[in-house]
N, C-alpha and C positions, 0 to 999 in steps of 0.2 A: 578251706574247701572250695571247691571248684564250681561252678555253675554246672557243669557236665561230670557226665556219671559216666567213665570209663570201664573196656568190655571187660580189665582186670577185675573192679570192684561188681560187676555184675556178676562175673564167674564166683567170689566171694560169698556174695548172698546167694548165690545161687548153691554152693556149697552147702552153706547149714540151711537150707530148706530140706533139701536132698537127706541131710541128716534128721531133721524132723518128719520126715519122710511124704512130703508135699511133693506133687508133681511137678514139675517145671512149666504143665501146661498149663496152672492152673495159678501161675504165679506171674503179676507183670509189672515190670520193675522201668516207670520211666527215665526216657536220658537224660533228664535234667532234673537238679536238685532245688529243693524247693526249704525254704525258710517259713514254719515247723516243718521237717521232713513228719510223715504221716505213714501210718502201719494200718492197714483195715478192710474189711471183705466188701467187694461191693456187690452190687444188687446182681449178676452174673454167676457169685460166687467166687469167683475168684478173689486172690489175694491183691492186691497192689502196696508194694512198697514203693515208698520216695523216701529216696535219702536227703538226709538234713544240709541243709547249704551250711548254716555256720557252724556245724558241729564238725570233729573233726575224725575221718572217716574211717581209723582203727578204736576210735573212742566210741561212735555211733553202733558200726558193727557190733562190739562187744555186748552192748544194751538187746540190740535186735532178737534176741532167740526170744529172749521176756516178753518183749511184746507182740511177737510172734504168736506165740502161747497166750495173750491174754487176749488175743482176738481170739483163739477158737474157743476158752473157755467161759467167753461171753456169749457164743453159740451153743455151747453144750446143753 
């Protein structure tokens, strides 16, 4: 995986958010990948995902809804 997070793979996550039905406004996915990539709401409210630098990024994706959903159900 890449140190840079390309506008394809952001259009990707940006896809099943959109299916979980999260705003896009409220979702902020930096360009650069980081080693643990990290799923989590911050003090704004918002989401922020970073994708995982050495994971590789049709293996990460697939993980991603789960932990998607285990940030809001930690909120609920």
């Amino acid at each position: 995986m890449s140190d840079a997070v390309s506008f394809q793979q952001i259009n990707q996550i940006l896809e099943l958010t959109d299916e979980l039905e999260i705003n896009r406004e409220w979702v902020e996915i930096p360009l650069g990948a980081e080693s643990p990539g990290v799923v989590r709401k911050l003090d704004n409210g918002k989401l922020e995902i970073i994708v995982d630098a050495d994971v590789p990024f049709e293996e990460w994706l697939g993980a991603l809804e789960s932990k998607v959903r285990a940030v809001f159900e930690v909120d609920a």
